[in-house]
C-alpha positions in Angstrom: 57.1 -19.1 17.6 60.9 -18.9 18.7 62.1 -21.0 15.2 60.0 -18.5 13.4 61.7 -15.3 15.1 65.2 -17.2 14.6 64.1 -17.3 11.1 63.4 -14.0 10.7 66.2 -12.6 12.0 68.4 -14.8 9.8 66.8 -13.4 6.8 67.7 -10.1 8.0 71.3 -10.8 8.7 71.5 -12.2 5.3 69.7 -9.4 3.6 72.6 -6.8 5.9 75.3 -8.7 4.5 73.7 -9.0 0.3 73.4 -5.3 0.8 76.7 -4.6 1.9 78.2 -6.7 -0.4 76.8 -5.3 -3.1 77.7 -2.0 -2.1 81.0 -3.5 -1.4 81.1 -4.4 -5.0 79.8 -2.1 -6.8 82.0 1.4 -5.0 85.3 -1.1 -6.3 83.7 -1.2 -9.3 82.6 2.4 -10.0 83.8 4.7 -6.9 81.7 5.8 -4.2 80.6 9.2 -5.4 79.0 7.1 -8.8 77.2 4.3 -6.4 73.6 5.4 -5.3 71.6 3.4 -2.9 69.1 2.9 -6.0 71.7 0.8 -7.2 72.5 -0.9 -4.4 69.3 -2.1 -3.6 68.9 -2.9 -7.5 71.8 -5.2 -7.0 71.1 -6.7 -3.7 67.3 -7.4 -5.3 65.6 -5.4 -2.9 63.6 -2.2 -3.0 64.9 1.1 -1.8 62.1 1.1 1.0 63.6 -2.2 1.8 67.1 -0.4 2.1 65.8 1.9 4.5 64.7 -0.3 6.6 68.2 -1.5 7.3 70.6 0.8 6.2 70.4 4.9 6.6 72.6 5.2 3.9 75.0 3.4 1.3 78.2 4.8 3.7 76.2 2.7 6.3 76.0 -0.1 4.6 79.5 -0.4 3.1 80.8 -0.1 6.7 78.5 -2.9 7.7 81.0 -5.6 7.8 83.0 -3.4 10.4 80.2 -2.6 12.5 79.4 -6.3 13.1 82.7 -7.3 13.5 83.5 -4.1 16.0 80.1 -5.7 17.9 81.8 -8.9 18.0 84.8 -7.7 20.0 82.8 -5.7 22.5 80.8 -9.5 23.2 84.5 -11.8 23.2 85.6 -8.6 25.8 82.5 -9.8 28.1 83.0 -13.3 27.0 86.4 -13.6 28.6 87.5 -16.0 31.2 87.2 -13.7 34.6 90.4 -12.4 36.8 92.4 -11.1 33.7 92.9 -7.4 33.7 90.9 -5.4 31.2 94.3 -5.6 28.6 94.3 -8.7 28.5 91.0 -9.5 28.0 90.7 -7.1 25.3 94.0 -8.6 24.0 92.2 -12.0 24.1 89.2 -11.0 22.5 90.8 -9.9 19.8 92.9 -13.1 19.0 89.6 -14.9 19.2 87.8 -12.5 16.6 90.8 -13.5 14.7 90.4 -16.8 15.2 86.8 -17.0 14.3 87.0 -15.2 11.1 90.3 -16.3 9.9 91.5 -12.9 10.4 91.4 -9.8 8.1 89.9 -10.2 4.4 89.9 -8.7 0.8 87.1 -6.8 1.9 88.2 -5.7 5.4 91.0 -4.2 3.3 88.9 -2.8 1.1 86.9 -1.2 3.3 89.8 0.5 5.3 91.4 1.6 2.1 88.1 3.4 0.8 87.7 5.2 4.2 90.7 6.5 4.6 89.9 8.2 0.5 86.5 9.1 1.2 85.9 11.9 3.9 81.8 11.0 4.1 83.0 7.4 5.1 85.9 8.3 7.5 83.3 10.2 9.3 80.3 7.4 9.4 83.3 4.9 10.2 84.6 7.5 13.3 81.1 8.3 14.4 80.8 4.2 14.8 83.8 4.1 16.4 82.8 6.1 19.1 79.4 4.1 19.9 82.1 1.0 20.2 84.3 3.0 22.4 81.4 3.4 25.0 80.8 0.1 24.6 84.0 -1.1 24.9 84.7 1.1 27.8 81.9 -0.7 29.4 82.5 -3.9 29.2 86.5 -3.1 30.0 85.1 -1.0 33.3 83.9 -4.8 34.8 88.0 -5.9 34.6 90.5 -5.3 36.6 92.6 -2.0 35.8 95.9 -2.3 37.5 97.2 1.2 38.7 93.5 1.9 38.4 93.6 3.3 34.7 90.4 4.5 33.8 88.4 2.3 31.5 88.1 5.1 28.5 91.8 5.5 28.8 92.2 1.8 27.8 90.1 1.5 25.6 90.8 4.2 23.8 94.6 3.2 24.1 93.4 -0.2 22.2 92.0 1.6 19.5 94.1 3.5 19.1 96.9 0.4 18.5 93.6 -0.9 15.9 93.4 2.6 14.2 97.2 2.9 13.7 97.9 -0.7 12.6 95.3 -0.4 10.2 96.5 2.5 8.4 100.3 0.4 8.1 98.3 -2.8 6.9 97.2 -0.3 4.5 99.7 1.1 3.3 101.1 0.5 -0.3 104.0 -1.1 0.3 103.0 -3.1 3.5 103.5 -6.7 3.5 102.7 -8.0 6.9 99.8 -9.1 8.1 97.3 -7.2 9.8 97.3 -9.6 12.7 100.8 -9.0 13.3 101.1 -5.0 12.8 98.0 -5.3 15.6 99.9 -7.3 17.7 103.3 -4.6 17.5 101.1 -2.0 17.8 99.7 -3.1 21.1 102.6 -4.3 22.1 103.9 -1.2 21.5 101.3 0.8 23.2 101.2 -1.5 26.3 104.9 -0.6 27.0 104.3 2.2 29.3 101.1 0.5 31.1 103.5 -2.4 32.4 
């Protein structure tokens, strides 16, 4: 019974990601407001029934990639290697995401780029930003907090540093990495905290 629910559930992680990608694809190809979720799930070879089952909307699943990468950091935060403040750890977890994933892509871009164009994603992107930032704040709650800054605080202090190096990375005329305007940003941030 357990290979056949690890089966399953790998067939639904790969049907998440042919969805997003083909939203992915097809909002470069035609712009958001000419993309229906009719022709996303024509692309992704799927019904629309089968859409709704995974995604509430094509905003949903274009912003899939960052949900399940935002979900990753919350598990590296608890993942970490116990007596390092909650900074570093979230620091840490970060540079492992990084590591794992070989860092921002094309369609991390992408996706940043179209939110910050498209009010109707900017909101579903901030609304999952704050589920993250509870959970987050959890997670950073079990560290320690020198000065005993209150775990929100941090965390939102982190994102923060995310949001902000995002937008540079995004920027036209921007050619450092997104790794390393995260790390400045952070760094920058962190100043007053140490």
């Amino acid at each position: 019974m357990g290979s056949t629910a690890g089966l399953r559930e790998r067939k639904k992680a790969e049907t998440r990601q042919a969805v997003h990608e083909a939203a992915l694809r097809l909002t470069v190809e035609h712009g958001l407001d000419n993309v229906t979720v009719e022709a996303i799930a024509d692309a992704a070879n799927i019904s629309r029934r089968t859409f709704s089952n995974y995604f509430d909307g094509k905003e949903d699943a274009l912003l899939y990639g960052d949900e399940a990468r935002l979900d990753s950091l919350v598990q590296r935060v608890r993942e970490q290697p116990a007596g390092g403040t909650a900074w570093q750890a979230l620091r840490g977890a970060l540079q492992l995401l990084y590591a794992e994933t070989g860092g921002p892509d094309r369609e991390w871009h992408l996706r940043a780029r179209l939110a910050m164009r498209h009010p109707s994603l900017l909101a579903r992107q901030l609304a999952g930003r704050l589920r993250l930032e509870r959970e987050l704040s959890r997670a950073v709650a079990e560290r320690e907090r020198p000065g005993g800054v209150d775990p929100e605080v941090i965390t939102v202090a982190f994102l923060a540093a995310m949001r902000i190096a995002t937008q540079w990375w995004c920027a036209e005329s921007e050619t450092r990495s997104l790794h390393d305007l995260t790390a400045l940003a952070l760094d920058e941030i962190a100043r007053p905290f140490t």
